[in-house]
PyMOL Python script that loads the backbone (N, CA, C, O; Angstrom):
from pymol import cmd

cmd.read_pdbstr("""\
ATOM      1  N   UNK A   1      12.266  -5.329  -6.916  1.00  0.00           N
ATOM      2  CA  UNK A   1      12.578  -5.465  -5.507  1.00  0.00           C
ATOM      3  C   UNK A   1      14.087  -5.467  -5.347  1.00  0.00           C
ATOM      4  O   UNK A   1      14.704  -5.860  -6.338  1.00  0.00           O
ATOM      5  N   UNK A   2      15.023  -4.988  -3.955  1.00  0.00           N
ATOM      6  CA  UNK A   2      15.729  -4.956  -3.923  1.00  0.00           C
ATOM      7  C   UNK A   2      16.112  -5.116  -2.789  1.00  0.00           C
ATOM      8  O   UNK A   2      15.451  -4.625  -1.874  1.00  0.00           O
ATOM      9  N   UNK A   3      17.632  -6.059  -2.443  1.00  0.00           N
ATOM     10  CA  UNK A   3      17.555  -6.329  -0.888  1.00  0.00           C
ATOM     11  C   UNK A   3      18.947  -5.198  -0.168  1.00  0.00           C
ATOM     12  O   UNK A   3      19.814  -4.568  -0.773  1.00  0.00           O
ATOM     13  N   UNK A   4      18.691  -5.301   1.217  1.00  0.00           N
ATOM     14  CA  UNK A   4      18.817  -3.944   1.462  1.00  0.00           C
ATOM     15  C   UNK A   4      19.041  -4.350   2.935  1.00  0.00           C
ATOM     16  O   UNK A   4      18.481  -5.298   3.485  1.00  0.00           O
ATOM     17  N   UNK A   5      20.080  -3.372   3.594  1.00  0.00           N
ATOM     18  CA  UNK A   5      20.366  -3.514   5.247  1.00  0.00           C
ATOM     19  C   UNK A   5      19.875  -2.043   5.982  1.00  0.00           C
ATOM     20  O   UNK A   5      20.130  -0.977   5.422  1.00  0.00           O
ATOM     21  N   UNK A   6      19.319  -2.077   6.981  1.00  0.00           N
ATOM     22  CA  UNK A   6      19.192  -0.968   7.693  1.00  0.00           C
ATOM     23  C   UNK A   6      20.349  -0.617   8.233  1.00  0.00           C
ATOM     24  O   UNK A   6      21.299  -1.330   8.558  1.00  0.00           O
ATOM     25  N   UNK A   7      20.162   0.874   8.328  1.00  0.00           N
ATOM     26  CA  UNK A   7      21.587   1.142   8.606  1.00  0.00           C
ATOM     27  C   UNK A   7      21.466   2.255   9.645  1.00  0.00           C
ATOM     28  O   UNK A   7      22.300   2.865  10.315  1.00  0.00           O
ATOM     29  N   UNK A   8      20.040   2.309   9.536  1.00  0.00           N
ATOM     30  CA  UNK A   8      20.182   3.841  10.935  1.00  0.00           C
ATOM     31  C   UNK A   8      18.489   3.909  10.803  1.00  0.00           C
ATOM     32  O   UNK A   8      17.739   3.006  10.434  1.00  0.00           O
ATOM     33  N   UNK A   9      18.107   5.431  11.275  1.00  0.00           N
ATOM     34  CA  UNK A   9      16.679   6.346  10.599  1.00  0.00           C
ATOM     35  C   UNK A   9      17.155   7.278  11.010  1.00  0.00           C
ATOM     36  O   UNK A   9      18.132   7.523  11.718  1.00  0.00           O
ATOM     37  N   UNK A  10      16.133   8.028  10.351  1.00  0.00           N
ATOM     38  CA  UNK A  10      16.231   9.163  10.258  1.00  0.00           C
ATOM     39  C   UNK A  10      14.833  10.481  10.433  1.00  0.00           C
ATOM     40  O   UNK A  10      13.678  10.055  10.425  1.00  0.00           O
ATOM     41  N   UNK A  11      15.030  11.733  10.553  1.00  0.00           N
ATOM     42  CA  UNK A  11      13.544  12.316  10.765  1.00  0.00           C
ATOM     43  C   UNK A  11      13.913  14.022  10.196  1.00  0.00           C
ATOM     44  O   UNK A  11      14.871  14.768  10.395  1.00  0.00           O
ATOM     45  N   UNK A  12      12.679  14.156   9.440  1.00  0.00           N
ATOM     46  CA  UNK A  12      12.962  15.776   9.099  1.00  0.00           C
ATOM     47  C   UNK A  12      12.280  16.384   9.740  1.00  0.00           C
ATOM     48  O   UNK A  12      11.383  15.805  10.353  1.00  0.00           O
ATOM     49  N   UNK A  13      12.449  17.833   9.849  1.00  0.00           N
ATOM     50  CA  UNK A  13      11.657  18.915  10.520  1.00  0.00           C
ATOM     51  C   UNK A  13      10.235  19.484   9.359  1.00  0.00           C
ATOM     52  O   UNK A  13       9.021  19.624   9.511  1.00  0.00           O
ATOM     53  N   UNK A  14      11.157  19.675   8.261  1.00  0.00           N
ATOM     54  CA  UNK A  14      10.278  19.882   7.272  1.00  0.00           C
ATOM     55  C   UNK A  14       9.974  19.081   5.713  1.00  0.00           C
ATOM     56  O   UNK A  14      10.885  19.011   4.888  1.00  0.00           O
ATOM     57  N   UNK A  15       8.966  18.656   5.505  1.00  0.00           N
ATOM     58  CA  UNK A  15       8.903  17.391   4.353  1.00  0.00           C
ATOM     59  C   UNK A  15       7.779  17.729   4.015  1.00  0.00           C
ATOM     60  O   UNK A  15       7.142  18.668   4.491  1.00  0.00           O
ATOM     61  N   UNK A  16       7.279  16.649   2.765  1.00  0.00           N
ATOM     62  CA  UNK A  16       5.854  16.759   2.846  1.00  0.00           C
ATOM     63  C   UNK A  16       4.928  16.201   3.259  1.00  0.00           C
ATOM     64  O   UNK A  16       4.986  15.038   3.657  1.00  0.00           O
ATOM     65  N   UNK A  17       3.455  17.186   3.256  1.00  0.00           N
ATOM     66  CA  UNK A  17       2.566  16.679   3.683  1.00  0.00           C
ATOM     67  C   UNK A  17       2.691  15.161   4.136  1.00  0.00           C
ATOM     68  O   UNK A  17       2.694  14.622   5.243  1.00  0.00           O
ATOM     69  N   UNK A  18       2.780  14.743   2.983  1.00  0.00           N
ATOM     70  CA  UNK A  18       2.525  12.741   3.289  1.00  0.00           C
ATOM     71  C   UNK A  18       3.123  12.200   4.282  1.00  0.00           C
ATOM     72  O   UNK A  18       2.657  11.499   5.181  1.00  0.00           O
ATOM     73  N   UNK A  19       4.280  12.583   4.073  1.00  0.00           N
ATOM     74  CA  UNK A  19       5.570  11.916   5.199  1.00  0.00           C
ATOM     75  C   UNK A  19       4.981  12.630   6.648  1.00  0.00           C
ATOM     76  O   UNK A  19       5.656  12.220   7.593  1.00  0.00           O
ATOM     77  N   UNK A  20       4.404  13.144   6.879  1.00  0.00           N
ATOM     78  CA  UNK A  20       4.092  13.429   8.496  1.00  0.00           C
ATOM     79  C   UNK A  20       3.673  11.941   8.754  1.00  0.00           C
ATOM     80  O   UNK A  20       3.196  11.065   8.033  1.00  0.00           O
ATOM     81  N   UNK A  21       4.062  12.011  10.145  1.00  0.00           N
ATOM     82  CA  UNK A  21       4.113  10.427  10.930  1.00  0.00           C
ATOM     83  C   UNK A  21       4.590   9.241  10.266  1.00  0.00           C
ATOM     84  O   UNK A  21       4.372   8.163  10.819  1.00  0.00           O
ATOM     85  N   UNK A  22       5.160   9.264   9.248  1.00  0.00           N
ATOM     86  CA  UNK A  22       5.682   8.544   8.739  1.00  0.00           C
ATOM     87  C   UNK A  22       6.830   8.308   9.004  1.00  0.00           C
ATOM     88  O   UNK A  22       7.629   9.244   8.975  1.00  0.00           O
ATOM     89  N   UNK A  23       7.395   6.616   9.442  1.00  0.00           N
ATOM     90  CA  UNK A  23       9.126   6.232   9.676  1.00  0.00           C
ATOM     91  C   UNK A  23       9.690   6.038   8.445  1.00  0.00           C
ATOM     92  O   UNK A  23       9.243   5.446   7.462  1.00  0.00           O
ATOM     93  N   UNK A  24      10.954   6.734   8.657  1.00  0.00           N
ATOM     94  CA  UNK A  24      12.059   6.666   7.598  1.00  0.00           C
ATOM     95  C   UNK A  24      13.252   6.006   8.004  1.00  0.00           C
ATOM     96  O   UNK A  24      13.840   6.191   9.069  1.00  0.00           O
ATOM     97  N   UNK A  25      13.618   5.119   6.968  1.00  0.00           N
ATOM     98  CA  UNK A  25      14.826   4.381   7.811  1.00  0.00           C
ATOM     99  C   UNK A  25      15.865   4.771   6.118  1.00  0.00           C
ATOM    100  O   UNK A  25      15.666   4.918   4.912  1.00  0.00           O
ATOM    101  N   UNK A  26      17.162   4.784   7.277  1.00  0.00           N
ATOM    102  CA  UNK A  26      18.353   4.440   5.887  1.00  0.00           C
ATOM    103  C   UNK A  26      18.899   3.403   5.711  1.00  0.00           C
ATOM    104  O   UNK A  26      19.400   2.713   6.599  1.00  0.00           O
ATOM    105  N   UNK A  27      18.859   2.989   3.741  1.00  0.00           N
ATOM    106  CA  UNK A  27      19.194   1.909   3.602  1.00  0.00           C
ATOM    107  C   UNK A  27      20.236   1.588   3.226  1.00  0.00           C
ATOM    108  O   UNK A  27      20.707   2.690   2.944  1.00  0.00           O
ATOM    109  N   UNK A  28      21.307   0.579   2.900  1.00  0.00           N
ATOM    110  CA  UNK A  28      21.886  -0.002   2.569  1.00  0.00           C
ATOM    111  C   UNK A  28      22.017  -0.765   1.096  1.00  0.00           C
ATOM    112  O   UNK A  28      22.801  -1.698   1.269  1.00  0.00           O
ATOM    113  N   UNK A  29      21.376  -0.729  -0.839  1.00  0.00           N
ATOM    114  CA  UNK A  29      20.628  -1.451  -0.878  1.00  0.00           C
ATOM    115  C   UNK A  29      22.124  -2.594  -1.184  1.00  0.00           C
ATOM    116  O   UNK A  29      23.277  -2.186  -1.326  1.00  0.00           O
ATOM    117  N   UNK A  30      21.787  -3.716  -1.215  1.00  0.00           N
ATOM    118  CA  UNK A  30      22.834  -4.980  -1.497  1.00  0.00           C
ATOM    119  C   UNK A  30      23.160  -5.626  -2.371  1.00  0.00           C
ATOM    120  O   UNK A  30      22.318  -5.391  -3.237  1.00  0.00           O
ATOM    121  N   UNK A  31      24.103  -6.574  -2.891  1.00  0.00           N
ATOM    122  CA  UNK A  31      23.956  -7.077  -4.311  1.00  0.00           C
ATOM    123  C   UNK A  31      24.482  -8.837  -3.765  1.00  0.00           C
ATOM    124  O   UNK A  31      24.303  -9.652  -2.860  1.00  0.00           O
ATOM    125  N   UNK A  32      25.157  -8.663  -4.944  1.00  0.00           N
ATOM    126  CA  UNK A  32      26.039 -10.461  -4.191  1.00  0.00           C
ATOM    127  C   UNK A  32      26.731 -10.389  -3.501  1.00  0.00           C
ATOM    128  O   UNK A  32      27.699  -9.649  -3.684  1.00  0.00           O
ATOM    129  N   UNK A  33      26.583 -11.126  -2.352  1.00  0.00           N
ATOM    130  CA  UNK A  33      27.153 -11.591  -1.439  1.00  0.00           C
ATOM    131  C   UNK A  33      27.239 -10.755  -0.199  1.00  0.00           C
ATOM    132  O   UNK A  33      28.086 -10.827   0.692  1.00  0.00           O
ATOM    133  N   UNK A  34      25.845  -9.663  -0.336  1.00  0.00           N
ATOM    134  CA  UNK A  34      25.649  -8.917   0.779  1.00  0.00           C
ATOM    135  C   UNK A  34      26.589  -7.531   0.535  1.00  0.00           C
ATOM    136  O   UNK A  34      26.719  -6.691   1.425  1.00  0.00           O
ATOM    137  N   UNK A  35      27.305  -7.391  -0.961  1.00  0.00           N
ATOM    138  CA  UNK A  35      27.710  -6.577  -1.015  1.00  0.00           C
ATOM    139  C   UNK A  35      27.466  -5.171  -1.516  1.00  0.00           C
ATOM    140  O   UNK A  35      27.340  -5.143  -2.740  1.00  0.00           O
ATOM    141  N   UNK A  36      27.337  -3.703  -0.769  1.00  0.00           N
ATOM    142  CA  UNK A  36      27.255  -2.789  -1.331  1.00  0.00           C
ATOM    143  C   UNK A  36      26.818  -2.336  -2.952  1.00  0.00           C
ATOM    144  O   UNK A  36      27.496  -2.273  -3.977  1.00  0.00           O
ATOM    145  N   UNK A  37      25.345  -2.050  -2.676  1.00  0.00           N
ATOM    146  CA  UNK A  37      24.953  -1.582  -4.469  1.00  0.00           C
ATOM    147  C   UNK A  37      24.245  -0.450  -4.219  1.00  0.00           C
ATOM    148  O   UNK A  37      23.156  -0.345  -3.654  1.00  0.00           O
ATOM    149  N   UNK A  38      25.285   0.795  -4.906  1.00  0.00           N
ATOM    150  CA  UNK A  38      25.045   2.107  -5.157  1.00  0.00           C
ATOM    151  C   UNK A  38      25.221   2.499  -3.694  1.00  0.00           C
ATOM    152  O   UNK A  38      25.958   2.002  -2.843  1.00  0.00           O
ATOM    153  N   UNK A  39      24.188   3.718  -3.598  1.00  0.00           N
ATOM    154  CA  UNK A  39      24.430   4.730  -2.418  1.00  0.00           C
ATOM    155  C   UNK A  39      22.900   4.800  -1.565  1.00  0.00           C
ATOM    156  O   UNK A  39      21.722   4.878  -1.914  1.00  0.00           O
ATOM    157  N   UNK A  40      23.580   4.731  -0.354  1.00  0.00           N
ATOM    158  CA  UNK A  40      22.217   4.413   0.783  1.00  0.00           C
ATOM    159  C   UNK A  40      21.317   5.381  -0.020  1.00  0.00           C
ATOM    160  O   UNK A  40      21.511   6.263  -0.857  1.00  0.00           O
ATOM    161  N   UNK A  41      20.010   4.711   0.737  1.00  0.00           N
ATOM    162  CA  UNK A  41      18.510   5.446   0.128  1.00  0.00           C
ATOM    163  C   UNK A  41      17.710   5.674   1.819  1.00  0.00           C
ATOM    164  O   UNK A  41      17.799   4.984   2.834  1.00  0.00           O
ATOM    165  N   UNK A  42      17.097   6.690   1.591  1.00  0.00           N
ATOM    166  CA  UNK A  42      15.575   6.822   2.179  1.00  0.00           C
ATOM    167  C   UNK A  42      14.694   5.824   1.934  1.00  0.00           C
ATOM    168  O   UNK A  42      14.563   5.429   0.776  1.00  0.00           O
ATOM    169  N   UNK A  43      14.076   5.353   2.802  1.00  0.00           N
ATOM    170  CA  UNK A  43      12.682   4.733   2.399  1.00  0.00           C
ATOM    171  C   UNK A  43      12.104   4.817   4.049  1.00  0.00           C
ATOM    172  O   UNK A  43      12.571   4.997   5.173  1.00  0.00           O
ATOM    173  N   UNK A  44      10.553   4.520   3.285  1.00  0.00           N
ATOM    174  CA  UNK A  44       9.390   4.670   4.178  1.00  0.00           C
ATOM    175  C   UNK A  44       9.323   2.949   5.071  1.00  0.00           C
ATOM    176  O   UNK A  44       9.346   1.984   4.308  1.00  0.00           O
ATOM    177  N   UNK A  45       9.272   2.750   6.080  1.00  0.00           N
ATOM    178  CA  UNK A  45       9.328   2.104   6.976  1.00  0.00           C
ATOM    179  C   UNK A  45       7.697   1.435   7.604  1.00  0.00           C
ATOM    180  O   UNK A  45       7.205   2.408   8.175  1.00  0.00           O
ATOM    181  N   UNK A  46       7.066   0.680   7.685  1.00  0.00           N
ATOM    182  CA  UNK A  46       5.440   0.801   8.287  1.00  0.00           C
ATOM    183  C   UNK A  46       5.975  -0.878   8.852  1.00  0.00           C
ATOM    184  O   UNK A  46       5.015  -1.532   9.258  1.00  0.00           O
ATOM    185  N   UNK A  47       7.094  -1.492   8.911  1.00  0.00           N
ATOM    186  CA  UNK A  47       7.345  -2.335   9.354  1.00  0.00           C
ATOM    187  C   UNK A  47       7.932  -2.628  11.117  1.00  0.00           C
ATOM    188  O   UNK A  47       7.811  -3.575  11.894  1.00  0.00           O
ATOM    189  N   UNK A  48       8.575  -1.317  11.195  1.00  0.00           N
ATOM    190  CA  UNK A  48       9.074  -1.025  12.347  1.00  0.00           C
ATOM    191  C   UNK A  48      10.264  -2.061  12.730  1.00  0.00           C
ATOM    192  O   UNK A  48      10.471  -2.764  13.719  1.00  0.00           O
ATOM    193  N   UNK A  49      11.255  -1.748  10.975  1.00  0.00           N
ATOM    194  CA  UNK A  49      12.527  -2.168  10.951  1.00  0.00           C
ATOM    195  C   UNK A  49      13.900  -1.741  11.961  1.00  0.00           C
ATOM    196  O   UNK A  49      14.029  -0.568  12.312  1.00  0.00           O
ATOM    197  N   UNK A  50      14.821  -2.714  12.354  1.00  0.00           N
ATOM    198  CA  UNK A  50      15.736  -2.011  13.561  1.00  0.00           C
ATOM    199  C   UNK A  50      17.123  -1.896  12.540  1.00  0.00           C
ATOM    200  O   UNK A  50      17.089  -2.519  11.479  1.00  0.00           O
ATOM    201  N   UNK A  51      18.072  -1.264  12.812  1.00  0.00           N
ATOM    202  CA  UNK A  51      19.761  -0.814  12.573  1.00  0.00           C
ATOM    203  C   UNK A  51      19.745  -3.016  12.058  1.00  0.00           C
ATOM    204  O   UNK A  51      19.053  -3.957  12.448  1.00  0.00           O
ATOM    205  N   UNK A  52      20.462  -2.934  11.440  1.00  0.00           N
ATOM    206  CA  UNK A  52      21.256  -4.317  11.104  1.00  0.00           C
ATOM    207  C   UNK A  52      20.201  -5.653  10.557  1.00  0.00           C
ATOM    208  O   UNK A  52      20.471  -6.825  10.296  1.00  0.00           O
ATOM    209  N   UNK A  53      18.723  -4.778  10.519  1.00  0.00           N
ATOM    210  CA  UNK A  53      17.728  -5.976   9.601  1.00  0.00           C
ATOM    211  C   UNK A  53      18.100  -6.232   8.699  1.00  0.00           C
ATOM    212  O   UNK A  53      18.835  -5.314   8.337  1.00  0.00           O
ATOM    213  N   UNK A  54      18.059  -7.266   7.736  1.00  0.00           N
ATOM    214  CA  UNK A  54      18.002  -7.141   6.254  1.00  0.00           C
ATOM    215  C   UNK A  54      16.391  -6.920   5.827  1.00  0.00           C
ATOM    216  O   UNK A  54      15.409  -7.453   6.343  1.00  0.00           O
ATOM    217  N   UNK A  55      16.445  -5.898   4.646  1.00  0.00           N
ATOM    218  CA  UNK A  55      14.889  -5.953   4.496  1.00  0.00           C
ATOM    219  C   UNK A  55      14.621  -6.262   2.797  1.00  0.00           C
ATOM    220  O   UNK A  55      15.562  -6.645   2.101  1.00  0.00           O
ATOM    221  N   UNK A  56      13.701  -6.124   2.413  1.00  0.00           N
ATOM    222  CA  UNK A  56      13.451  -5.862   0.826  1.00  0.00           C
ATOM    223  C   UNK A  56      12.757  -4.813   0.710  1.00  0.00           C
ATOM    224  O   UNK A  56      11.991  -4.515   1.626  1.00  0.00           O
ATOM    225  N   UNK A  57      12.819  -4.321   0.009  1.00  0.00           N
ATOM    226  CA  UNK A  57      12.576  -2.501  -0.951  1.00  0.00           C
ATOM    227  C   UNK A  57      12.088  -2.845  -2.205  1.00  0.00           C
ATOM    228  O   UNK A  57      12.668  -3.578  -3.007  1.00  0.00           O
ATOM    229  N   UNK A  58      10.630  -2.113  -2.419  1.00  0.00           N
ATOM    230  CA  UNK A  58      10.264  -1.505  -3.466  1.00  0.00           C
ATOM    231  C   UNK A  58      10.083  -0.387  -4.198  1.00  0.00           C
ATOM    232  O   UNK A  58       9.320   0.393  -3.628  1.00  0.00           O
ATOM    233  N   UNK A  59      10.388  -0.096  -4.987  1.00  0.00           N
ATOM    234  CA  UNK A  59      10.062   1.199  -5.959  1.00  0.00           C
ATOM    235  C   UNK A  59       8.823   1.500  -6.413  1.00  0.00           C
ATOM    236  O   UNK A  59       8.621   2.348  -7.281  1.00  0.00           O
ATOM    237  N   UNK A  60       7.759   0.694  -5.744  1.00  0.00           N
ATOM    238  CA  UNK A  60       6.680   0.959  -6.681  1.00  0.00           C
ATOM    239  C   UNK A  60       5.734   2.069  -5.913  1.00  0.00           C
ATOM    240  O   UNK A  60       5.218   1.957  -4.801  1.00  0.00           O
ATOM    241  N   UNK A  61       5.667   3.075  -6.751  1.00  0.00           N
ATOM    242  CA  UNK A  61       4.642   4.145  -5.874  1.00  0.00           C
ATOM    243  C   UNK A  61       3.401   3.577  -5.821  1.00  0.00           C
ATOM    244  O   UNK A  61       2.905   3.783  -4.713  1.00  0.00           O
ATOM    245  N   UNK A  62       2.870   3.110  -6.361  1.00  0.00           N
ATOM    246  CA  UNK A  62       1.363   2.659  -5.599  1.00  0.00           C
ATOM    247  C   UNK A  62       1.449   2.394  -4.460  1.00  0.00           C
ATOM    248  O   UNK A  62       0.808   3.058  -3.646  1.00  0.00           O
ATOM    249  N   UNK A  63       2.323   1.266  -4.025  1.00  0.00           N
ATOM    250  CA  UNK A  63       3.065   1.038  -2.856  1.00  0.00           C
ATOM    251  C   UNK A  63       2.857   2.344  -1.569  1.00  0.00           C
ATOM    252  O   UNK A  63       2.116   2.498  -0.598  1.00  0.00           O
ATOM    253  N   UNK A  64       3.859   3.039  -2.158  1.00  0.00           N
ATOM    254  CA  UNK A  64       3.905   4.431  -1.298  1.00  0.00           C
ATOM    255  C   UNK A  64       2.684   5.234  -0.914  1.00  0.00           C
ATOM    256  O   UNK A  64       2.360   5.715   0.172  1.00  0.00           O
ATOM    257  N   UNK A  65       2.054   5.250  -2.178  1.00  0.00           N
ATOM    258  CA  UNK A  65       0.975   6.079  -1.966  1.00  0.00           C
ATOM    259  C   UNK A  65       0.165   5.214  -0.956  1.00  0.00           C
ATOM    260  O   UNK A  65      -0.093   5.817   0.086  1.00  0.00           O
ATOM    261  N   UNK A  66      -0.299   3.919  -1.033  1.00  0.00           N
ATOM    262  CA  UNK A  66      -0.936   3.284  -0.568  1.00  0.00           C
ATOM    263  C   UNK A  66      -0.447   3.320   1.371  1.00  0.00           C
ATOM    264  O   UNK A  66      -1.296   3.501   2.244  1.00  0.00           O
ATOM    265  N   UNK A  67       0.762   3.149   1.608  1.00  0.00           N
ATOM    266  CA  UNK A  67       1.290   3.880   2.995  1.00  0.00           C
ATOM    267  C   UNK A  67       0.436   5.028   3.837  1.00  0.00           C
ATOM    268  O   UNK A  67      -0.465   5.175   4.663  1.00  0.00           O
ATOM    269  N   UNK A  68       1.726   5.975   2.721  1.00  0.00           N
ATOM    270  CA  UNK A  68       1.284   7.345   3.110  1.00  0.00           C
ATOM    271  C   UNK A  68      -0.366   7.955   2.688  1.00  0.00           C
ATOM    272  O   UNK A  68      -0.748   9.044   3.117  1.00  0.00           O
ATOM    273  N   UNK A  69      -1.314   7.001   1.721  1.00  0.00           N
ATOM    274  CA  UNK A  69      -2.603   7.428   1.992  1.00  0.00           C
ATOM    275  C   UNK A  69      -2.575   8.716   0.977  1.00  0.00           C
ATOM    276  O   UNK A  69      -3.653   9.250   0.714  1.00  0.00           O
ATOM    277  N   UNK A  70      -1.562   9.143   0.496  1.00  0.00           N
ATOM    278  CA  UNK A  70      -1.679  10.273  -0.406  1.00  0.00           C
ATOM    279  C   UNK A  70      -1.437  10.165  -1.719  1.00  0.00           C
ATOM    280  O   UNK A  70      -0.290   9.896  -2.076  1.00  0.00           O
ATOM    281  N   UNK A  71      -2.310  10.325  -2.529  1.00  0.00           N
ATOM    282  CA  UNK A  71      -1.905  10.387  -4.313  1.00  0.00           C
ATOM    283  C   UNK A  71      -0.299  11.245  -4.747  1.00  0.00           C
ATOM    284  O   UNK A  71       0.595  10.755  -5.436  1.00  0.00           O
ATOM    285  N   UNK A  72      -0.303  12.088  -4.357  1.00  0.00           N
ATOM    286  CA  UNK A  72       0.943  12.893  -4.553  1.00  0.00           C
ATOM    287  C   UNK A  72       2.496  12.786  -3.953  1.00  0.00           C
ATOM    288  O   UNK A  72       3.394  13.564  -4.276  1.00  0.00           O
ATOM    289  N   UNK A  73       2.644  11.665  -3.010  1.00  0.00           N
ATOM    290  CA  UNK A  73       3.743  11.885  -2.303  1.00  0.00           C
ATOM    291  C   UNK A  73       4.836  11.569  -3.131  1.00  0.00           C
ATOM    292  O   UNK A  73       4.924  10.842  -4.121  1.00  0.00           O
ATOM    293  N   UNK A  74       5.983  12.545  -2.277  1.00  0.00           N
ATOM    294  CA  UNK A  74       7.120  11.857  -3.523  1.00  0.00           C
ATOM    295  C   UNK A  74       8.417  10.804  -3.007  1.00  0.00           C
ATOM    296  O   UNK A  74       9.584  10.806  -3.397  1.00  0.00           O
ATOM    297  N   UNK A  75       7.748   9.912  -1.981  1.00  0.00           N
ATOM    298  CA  UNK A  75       8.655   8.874  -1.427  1.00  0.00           C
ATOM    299  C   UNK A  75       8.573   7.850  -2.765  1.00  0.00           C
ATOM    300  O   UNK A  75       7.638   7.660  -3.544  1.00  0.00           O
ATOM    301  N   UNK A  76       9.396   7.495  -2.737  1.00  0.00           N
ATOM    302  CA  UNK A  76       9.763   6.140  -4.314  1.00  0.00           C
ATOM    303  C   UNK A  76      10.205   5.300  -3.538  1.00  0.00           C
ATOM    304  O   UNK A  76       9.738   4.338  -4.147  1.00  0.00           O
ATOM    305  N   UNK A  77      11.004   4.598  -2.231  1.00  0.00           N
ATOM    306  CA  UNK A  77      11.610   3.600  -1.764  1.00  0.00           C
ATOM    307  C   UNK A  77      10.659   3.635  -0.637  1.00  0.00           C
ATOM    308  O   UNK A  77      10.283   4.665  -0.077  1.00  0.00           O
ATOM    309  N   UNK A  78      10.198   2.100  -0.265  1.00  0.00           N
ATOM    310  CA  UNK A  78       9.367   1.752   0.946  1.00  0.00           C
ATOM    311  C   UNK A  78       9.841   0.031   0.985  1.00  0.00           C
ATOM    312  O   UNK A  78      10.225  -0.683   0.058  1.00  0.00           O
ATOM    313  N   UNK A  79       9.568  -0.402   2.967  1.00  0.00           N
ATOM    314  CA  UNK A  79      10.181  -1.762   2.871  1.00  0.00           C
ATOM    315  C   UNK A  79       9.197  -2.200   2.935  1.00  0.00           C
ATOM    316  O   UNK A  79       8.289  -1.632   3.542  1.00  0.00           O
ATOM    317  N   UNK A  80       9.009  -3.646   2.176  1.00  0.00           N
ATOM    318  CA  UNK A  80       7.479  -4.278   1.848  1.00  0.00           C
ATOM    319  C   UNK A  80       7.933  -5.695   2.951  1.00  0.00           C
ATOM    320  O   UNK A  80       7.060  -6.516   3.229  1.00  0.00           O
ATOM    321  N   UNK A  81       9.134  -5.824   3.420  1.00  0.00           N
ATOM    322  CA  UNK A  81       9.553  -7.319   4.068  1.00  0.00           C
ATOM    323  C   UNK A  81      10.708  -7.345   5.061  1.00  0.00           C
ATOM    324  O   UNK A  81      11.528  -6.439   4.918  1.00  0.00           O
ATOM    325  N   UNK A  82      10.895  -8.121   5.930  1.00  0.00           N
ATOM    326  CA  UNK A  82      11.725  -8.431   6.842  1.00  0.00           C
ATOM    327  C   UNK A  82      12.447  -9.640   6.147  1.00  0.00           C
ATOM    328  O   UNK A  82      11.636 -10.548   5.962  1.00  0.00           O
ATOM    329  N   UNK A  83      13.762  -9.961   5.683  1.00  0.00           N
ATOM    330  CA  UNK A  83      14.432 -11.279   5.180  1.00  0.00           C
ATOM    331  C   UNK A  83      14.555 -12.025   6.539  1.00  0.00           C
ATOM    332  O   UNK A  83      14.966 -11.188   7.342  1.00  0.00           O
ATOM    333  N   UNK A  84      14.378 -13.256   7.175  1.00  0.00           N
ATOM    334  CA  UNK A  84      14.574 -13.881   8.218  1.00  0.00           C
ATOM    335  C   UNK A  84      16.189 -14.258   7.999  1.00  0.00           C
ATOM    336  O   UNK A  84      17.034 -13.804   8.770  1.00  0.00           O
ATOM    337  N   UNK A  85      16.601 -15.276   6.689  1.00  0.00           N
ATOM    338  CA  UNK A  85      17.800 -15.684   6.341  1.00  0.00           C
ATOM    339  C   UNK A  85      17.860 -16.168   5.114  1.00  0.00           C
ATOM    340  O   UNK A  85      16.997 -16.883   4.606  1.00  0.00           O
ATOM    341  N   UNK A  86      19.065 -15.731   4.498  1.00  0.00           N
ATOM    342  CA  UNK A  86      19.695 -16.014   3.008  1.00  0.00           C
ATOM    343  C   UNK A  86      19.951 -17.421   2.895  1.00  0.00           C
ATOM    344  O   UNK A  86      20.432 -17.642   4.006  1.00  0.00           O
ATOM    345  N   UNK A  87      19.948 -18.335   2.389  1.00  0.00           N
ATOM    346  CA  UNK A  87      20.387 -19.188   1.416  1.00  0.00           C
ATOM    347  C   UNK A  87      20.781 -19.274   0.584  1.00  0.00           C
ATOM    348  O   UNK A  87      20.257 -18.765  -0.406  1.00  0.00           O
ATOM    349  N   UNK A  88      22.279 -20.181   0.500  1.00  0.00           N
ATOM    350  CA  UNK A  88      22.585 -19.826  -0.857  1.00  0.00           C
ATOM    351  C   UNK A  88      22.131 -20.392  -1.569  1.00  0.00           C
ATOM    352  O   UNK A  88      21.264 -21.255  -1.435  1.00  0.00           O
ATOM    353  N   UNK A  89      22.915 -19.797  -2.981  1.00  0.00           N
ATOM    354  CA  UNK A  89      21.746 -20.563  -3.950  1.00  0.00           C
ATOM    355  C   UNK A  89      22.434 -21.364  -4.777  1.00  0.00           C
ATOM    356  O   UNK A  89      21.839 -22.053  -5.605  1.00  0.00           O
TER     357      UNK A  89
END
""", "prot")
cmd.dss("prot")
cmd.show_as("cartoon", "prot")
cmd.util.cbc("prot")
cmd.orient("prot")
């Protein structure tokens, strides 16, 4: 799992099969202290996340498939959670 800020969405004209009707949001993902780790990602959305959520992200295609309903799709990032608020630790 990985935590992660919305940062926009996004929509293609052409994708696959699976991804029809499917929301895509761009992520952010985060490290310590809310800071920048690596380079925004795609992921699949069924949460109906807004610009400036924090969310959590999984990699796990079962996950995905289980979404999009299709054995084959090739989404790898989907948000499984809404973070309400951090605590430190």
């Amino acid at each position: 799992m990985q935590p992660a800020t919305v940062i926009g969405s996004t929509r293609a004209t052409v994708k696959h099969a699976s991804l029809a009707g499917q929301r895509l949001v761009i992520v952010q993902p985060t490290g310590v202290d809310d800071a920048p780790d690596g380079a925004p990602l795609i992921a699949l959305d069924n949460l109906g996340c807004r610009k400036g959520d924090q969310v959590m992200l999984t990699s796990d295609g079962s996950y995905a498939r289980e979404i999009t309903k299709h054995e084959n799709t090739p989404a790898r990032w989907s948000v499984i959670g809404l973070i309400d608020e951090r605590r430190p630790a």
